[in-house]
C-alpha positions in Angstrom: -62.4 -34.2 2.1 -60.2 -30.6 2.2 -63.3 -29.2 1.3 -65.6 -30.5 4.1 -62.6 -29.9 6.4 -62.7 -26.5 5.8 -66.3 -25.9 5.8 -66.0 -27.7 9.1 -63.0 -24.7 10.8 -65.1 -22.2 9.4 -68.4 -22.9 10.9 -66.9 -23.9 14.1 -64.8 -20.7 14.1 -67.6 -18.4 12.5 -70.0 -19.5 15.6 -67.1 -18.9 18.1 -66.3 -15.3 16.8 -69.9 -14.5 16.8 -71.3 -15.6 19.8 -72.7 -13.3 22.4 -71.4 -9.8 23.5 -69.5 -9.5 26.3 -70.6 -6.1 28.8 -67.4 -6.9 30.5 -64.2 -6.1 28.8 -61.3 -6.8 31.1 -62.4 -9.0 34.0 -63.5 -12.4 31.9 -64.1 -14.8 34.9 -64.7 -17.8 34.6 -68.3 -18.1 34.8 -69.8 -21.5 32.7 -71.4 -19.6 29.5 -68.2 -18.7 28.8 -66.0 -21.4 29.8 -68.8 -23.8 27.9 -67.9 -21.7 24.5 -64.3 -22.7 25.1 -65.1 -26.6 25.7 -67.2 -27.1 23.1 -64.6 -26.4 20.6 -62.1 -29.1 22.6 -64.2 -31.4 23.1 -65.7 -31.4 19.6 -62.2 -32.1 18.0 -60.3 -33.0 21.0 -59.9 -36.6 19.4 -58.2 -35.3 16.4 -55.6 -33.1 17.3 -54.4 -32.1 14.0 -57.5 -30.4 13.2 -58.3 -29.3 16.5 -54.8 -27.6 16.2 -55.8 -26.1 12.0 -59.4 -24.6 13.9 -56.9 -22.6 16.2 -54.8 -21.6 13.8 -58.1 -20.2 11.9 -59.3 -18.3 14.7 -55.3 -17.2 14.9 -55.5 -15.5 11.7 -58.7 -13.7 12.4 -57.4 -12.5 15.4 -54.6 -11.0 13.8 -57.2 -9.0 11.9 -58.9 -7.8 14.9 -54.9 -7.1 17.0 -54.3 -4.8 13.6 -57.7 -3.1 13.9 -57.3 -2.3 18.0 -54.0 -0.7 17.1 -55.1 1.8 14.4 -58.0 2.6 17.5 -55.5 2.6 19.7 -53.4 4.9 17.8 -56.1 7.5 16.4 -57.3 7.7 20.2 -53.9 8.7 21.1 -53.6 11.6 18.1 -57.3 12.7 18.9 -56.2 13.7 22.7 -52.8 14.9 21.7 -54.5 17.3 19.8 -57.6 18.5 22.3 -57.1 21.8 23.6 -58.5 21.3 27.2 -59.4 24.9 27.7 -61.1 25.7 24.3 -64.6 24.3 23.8 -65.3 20.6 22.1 -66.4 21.4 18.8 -69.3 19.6 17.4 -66.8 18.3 14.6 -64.6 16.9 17.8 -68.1 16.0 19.7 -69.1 13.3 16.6 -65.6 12.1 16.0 -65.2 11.2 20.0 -68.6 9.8 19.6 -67.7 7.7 16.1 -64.5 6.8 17.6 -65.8 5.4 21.1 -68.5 3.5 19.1 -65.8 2.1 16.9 -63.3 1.0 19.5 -66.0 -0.7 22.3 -66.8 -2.7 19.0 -63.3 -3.8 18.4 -62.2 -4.9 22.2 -65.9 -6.6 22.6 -64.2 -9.0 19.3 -61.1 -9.1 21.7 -63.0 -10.8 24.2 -64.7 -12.7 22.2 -61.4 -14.4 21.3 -60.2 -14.3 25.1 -63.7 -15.9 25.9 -63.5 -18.7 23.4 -60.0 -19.7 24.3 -59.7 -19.1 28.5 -60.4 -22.9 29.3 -57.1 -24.5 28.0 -54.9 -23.4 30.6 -54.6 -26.1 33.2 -52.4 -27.7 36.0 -51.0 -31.0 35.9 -53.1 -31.8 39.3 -56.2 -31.1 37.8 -58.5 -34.3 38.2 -62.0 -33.3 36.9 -62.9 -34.5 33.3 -62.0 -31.2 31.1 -58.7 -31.4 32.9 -58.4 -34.6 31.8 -59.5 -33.9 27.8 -56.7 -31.4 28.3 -53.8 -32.9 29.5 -54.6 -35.7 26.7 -53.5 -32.7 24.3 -50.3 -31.8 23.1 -48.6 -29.0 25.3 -47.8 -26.8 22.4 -51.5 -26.6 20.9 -52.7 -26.5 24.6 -50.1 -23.3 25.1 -51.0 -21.7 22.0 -54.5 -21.5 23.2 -53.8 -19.9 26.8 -51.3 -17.8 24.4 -54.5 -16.6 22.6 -56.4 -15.9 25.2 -53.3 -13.9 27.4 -52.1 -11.9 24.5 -56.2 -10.7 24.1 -55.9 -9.8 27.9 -53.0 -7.9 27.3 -54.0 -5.8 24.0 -57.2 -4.7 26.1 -54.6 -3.3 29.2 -52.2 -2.1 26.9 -55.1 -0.2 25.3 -56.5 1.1 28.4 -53.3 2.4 29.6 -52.4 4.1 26.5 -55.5 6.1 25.9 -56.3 6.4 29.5 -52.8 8.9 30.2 -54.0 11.3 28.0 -57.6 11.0 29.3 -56.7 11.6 32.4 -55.0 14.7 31.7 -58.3 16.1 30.0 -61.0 15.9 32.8 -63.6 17.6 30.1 -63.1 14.6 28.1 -63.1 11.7 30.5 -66.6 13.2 31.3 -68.1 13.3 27.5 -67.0 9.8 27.5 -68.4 8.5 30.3 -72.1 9.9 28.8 -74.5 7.7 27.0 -75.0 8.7 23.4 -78.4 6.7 22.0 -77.8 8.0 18.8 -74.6 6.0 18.5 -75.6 3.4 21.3 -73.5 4.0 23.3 -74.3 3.5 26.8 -73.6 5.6 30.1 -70.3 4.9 32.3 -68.4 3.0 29.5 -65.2 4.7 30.4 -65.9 3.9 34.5 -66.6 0.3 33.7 -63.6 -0.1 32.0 -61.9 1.4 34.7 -63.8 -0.5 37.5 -62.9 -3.8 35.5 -59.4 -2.9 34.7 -58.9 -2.2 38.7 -60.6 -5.5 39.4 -58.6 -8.0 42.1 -60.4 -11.2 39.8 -59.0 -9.6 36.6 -55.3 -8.5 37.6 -55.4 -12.1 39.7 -56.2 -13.7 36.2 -54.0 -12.0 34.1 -50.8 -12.4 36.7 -51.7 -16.4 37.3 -52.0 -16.7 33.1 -48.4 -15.2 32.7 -46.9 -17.5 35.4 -48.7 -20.2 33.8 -47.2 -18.9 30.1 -43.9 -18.7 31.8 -43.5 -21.7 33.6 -45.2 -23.8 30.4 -43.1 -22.4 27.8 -40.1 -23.6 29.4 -41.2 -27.0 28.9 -41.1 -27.1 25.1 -38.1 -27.8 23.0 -36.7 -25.3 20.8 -38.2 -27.3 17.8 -41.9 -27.1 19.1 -41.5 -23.3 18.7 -41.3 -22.8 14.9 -45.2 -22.5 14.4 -45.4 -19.4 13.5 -49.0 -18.4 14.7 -46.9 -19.5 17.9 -44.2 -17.3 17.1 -46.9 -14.7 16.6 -48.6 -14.9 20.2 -45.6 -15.3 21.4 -44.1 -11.4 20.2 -47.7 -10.1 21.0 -47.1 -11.1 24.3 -44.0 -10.0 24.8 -44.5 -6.6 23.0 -46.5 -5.7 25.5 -46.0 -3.4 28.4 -48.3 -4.6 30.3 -46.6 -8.0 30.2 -43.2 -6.5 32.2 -45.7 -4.9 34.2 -47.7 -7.6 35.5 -44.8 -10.0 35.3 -42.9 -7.8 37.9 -46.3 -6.7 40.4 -47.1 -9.1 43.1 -50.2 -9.9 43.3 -50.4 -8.7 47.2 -49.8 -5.1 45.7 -52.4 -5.3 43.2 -54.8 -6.3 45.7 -53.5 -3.4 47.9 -53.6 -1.1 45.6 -57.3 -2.5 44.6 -58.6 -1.4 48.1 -56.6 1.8 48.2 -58.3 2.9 44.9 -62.0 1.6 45.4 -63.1 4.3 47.6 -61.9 7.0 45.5 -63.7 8.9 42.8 -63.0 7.4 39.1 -60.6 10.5 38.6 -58.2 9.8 42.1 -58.5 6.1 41.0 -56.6 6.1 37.8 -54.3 9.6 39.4 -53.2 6.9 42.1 -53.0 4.2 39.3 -51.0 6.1 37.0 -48.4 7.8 39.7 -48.2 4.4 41.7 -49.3 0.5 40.2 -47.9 1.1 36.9 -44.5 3.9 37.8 -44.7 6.1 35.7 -47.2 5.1 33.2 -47.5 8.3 30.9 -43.7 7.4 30.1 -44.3 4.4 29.1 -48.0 4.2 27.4 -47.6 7.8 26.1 -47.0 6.4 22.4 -48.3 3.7 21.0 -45.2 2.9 19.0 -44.2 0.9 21.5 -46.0 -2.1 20.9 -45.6 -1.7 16.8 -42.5 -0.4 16.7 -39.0 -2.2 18.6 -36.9 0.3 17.1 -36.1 2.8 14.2 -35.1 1.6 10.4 -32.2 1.6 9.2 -32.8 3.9 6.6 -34.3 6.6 8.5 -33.1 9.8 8.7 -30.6 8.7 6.0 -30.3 11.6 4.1 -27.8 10.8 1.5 -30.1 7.0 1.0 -33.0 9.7 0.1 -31.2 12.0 -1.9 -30.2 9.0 -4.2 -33.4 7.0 -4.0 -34.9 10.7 -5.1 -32.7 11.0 -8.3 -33.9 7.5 -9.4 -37.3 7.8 -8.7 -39.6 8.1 -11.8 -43.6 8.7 -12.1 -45.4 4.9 -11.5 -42.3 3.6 -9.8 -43.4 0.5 -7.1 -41.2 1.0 -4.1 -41.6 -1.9 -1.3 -40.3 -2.1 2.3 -39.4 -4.7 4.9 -39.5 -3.5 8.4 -38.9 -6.9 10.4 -38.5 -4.1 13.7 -42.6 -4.1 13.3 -44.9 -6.5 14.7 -46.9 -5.8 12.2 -44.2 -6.5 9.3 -43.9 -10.3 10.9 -47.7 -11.1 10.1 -47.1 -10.9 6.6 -46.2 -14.0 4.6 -42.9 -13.8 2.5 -40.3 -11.6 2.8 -41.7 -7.5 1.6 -44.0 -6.4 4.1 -45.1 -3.0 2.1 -45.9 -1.2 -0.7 -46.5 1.8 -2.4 -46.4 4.4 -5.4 -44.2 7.2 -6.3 -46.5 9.7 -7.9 -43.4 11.6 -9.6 -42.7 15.5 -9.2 -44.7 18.3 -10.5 -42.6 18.7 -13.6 -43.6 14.9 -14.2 -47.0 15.2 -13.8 -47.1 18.7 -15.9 -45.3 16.4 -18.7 -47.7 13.5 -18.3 -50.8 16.1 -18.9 -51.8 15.6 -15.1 -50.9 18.5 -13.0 -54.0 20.4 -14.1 -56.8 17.9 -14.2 -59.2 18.3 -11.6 -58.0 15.4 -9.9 -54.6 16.2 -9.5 -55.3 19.4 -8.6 -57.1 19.0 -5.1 -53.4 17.5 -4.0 -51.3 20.5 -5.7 -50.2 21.7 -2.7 -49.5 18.0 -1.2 -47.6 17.7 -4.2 -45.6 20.7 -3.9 -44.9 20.0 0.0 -43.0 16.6 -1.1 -45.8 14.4 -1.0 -45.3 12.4 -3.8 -45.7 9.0 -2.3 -48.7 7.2 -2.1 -49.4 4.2 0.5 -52.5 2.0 2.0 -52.1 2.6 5.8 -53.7 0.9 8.5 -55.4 4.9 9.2 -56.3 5.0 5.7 -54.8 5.8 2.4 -52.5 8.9 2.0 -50.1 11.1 0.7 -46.2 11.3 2.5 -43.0 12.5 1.5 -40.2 9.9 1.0 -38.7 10.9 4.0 -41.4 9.7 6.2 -41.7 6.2 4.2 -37.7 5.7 5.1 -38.3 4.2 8.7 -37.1 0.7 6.8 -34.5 -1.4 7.1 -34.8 -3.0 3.5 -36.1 -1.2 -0.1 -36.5 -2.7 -3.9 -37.9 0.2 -6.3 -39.6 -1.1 -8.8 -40.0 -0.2 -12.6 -42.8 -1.6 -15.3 -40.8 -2.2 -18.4 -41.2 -0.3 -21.7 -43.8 1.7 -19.5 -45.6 4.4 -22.0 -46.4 7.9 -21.7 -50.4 7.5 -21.6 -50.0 4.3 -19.1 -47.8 5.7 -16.9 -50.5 8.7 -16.8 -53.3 5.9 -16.3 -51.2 4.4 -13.1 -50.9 8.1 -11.7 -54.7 8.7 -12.2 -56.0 5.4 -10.6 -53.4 5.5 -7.6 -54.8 9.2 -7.0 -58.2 7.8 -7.0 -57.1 5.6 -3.9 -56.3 8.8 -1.6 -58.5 8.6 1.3 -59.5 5.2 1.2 -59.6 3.4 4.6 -57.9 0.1 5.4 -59.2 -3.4 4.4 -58.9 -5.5 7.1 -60.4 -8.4 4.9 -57.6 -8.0 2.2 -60.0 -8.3 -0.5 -58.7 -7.7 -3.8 -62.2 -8.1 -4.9 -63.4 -5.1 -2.9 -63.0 -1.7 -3.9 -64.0 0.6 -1.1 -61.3 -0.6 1.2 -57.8 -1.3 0.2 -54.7 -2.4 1.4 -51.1 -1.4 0.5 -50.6 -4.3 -2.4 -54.1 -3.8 -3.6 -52.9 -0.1 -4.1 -50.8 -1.7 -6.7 -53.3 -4.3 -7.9 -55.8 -1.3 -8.6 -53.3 1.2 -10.4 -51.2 -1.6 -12.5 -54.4 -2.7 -14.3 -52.3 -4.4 -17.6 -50.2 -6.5 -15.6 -52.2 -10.1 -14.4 -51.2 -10.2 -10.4 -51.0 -13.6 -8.7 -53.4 -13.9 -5.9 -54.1 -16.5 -3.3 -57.6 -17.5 -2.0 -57.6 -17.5 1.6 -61.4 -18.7 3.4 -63.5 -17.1 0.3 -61.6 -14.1 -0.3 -58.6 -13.6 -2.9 -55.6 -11.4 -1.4 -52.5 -10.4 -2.8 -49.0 -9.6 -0.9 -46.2 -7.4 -1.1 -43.8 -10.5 -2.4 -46.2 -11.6 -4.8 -45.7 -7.5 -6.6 -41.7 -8.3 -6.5 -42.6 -12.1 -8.3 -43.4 -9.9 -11.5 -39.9 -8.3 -11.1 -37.8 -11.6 -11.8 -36.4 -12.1 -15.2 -39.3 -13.0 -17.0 -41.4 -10.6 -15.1 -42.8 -7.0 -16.5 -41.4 -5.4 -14.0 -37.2 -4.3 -13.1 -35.6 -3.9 -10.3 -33.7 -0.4 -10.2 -32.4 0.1 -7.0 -32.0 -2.4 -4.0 -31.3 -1.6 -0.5 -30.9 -4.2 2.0 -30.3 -3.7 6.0 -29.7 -0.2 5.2 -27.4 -0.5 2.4 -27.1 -0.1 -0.9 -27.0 -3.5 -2.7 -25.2 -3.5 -6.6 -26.7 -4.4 -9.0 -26.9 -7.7 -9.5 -30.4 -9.7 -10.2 -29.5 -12.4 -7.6 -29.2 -10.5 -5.2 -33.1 -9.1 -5.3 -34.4 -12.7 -6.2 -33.0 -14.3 -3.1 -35.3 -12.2 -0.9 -38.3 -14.3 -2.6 -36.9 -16.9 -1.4 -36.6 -15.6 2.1 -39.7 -16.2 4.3 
C-alpha cells in the first residue's frame, strides 16, 4: 500500500512539474490550461486530504531544489555584472558565458512557473459559490494555504530575481542589449530580457501578486499557532517573508502600481526600468544590490573572530571533517537535523610535504591556493572549491571532526580523493550514487571511502546529510569530536555536550 502510494505522488507530481512551458514568466493569469493543471490535482485527491496534503509536500521538496538552483543564478548573474567593465569590449569568453548563463537561468524560472502554475487555483474567498470553490472550501485551511503559499513564494523568487539582476543591467546598457538578442545556437530567443520586463511591469501581474499577499495575510491569521509547525509550511512561510519584494508589494497600493504602469508603458525599455528603479521600488539598487539578502538575515557568530580561528587553526590536522550550522540561512533551515554543512581541512603545506603530496601532480595545480590559505575544501551551491578558514567562519555553531587511529597512507588517500572534488558543480539531486555532481556531505562520503555512511532513500535516490557525518562521531563511532563551538562559543569538552545537537532537529 506505501508503495502504490508513492508511485501514485510521484506520477501525479512528475506530470505536474513537466507539463508545458510557460513563454510568460511573471504575469501567470488565470487563463483555463493553467488553472485546469491546478484542479486536476484537487480534484483527483480532494476526497482524501491526507494524501492530497503528502502530494504537496512532494512537489514542496522539489521546489526547494529548484528555490536553491534560482539562487546560485541569481547570485552568479550578480558577480558576472559586478565584474563587466562597461567601456572595454565583451570578450568572446564573456559573450558564451552571458549566453550559457541566460540559457541556464530562463530554464530555471520556466520550472518556477511551472510550480506557480500548478498551484495558483487554491486561493479562494469564502463567497465563492461555483463548484471548485466549493471542492476548496471542503479542504482544510492549512493545506489550502500552503498551496497559495507555493504558488506566492514562486511569484516572489521570480521578482526578487528580476530586481536583483536587473540594477546592475541597467547600469550596463551594452549588456541589456546582448541580452535582449536571439542566440539560435543556444535557443534563445529575441527580446527575452523586454518580456520580462513588459511582464514584470504588467497591471494583471502586480494586481495578482498584491491580491495573493492580502489573501496570505488575512488567511494566516486564521490558523492557530499549532497548525503552523509543518515545516514545509514553515518553509514557504520564510521564503515569503525573506523576500524583498514581499515588503515591497505589501506596502504599494495597487492605484500606484497601476500609475506607475501607464507612466512607464510609453517609454523605451531603458526609461521603463530607470523610472522603475528611481520611483516603484525607492531605491532599488540599495536594496536588490546583493543577493545576500534573501540567503543571508545576518552575519555568524563566528565571523571575523580572530582569536576562534587562530585556535581552530592550531587544532586543525590534514583529513579533519569540520561541520557548520548557520540557522541565519534560509538555506541552512531546508536541511533535516541539526548540521547544515560540511567540509575538509586539506592541512598546511608542511602536512602535505610530510604526507608525500605536495609534489604530485595533483597537488601541485593548487600550490599556490595552498600557499594563499586555502586549505579548506567545501561543495558549494557555485560548485566545489578551495577557501581559507576565515571565509568558512560566517557560522554560528562548529564540531571538527577527527577519524580515529587515522594512518599516514589513509590520511594521504582522504587528501587525494577530496582534491579530486575541486571544481565539481553542485548536485541538486543529492545523489550519493552520482559522481559528477556532489554536494557538501557527499564531499565526505567520496574522500572517507573505509568508513560505511548511513544514507536515506528519498523518491529513488540515496542522500546523505551533514548530521548523519556527526552520527559516526558518537561513542561508538570512528570518528571524535576535537573541538566544539556552539552560538559562537567555545564548548568544553565534554561528549554530551556534541551528542545533544543530534538530537536537536
Amino acid at each position: 500500500m506505501h508503495i502504490r502510494l508513492t508511485i501514485t505522488l510521484l506520477a501525479i507530481i512528475t506530470i505536474l512539474l513537466t507539463s508545458g512551458c510557460s513563454k510568460s514568466r511573471l504575469s501567470l493569469q488565470n487563463n483555463t490550461a493553467k488553472l485546469d493543471a491546478c484542479w486536476e490535482k484537487i480534484n483527483l485527491l480532494h476526497n482524501n486530504q491526507t494524501v492530497l496534503n503528502q502530494a504537496l509536500d512532494e512537489e514542496i521538496i522539489y521546489y526547494q531544489e529548484i528555490v536553491e538552483k534560482l539562487l546560485v543564478n541569481r547570485e552568479k548573474s550578480l558577480r558576472l555584472l559586478q565584474h563587466y567593465d562597461k567601456n572595454a569590449v565583451i570578450s568572446p569568453a564573456a559573450l558564451d558565458t552571458m549566453n550559457m548563463h541566460m540559457k541556464s537561468a530562463i530554464e530555471t524560472i520556466d520550472e518556477v512557473v511551472k510550480v506557480i502554475d500548478n498551484n495558483q487555483c487554491w486561493q479562494v474567498n469564502a463567497d465563492d459559490s461555483n463548484i471548485q470553490a466549493s471542492t476548496l472550501l471542503s479542504l482544510n485551511p492549512k493545506l489550502r494555504l500552503k498551496g497559495t503559499m507555493l504558488a506566492l513564494s514562486g511569484r516572489l523568487l521570480l521578482y526578487d530575481s528580476y530586481l536583483n539582476v536587473i540594477t546592475l543591467i541597467n547600469e550596463n546598457p551594452k549588456v541589456r542589449r546582448f541580452l535582449n538578442q536571439s542566440d539560435i545556437g543556444y535557443g534563445i530567443q529575441k527580446d527575452q530580457l523586454a518580456a520580462m520586463t513588459d511582464d514584470f511591469l504588467s497591471i494583471s501581474s502586480m494586481a495578482n501578486i498584491n491580491n495573493s499577499i492580502a489573501h496570505y495575510q488575512k488567511s494566516k491569521q486564521t490558523l492557530t499557532h499549532d497548525s503552523l509547525t509543518d515545516e514545509n509550511f514553515v518553509y514557504l512561510d520564510l521564503l515569503i517573508h525573506s523576500s524583498h519584494s514581499y515588503e515591497i508589494f505589501s506596502n504599494l497600493p495597487v492605484n500606484d502600481m497601476i500609475s506607475r504602469r501607464f507612466n512607464a508603458r510609453h517609454q523605451s525599455i531603458e526609461d521603463s526600468l530607470n523610472a522603475l528603479n528611481r520611483s516603484a521600488v525607492n531605491g532599488i539598487s540599495e536594496l536588490f544590490g546583493n543577493t545576500v539578502g534573501l540567503i543571508e538575515e545576518r552575519k555568524g557568530r563566528m565571523y571575523q573572530d580572530k582569536s576562534a580561528e587562530n585556535l581552530i587553526l592550531s587544532n586543525l590536522q590534514a583529513g579533519d571533517i569540520l561541520l557548520e550550522k548557520t540557522p541565519f540561512r534560509l538555506t541552512d533551515r531546508m536541511i533535516p537535523g541539526y548540521w547544515g554543512h560540511a567540509a575538509i581541512w586539506l592541512g598546511n603545506e608542511q602536512e602535505l610535504k610530510d604526507l608525500g603530496l605536495w609534489n604530485t601532480p595533483l597537488a601541485h595545480k593548487y600550490q599556490a591556493q595552498l600557499r594563499n590559505g586555502q586549505l579548506l575544501i567545501e561543495a558549494l551551491r557555485d560548485g566545489t572549491k578551495m577557501n581559507t578558514l576565515a571565509h568558512f567562519l560566517n557560522i554560528d555553531d562548529l564540531v571538527i571532526l577527527r577519524r580515529k587511529n587515522l594512518s599516514k597512507q589513509n590520511k594521504k588517500k582522504i587528501i587525494t580523493l577530496a582534491l579530486r572534488q575541486v571544481g565539481k558543480p553542485y548536485d541538486f539531486n543529492y545523489d550519493v550514487e552520482t559522481t559528477d555532481k556532489i554536494v557538501c556531505s557527499q564531499l565526505v562520503y567520496l574522500a572517507y571511502t573505509d568508513i560505511e555512511w548511513p544514507t536515506d532513500n528519498f523518491i529513488g535516490r540515496y542522500t546523505i546529510s551533514p548530521d548523519q557525518i556527526a552520527q559516526k562521531a558518537l561513542p561508538e563511532g570512528q570518528l571524535a569530536p576535537i573541538l566544539l563551538f556552539i552560538d559562537g562559543k567555545l564548548i568544553d569538552q565534554d561528549s554530551s555536550a556534541f551528542v545533544q545537537t543530534l538530537q536537536k532537529q
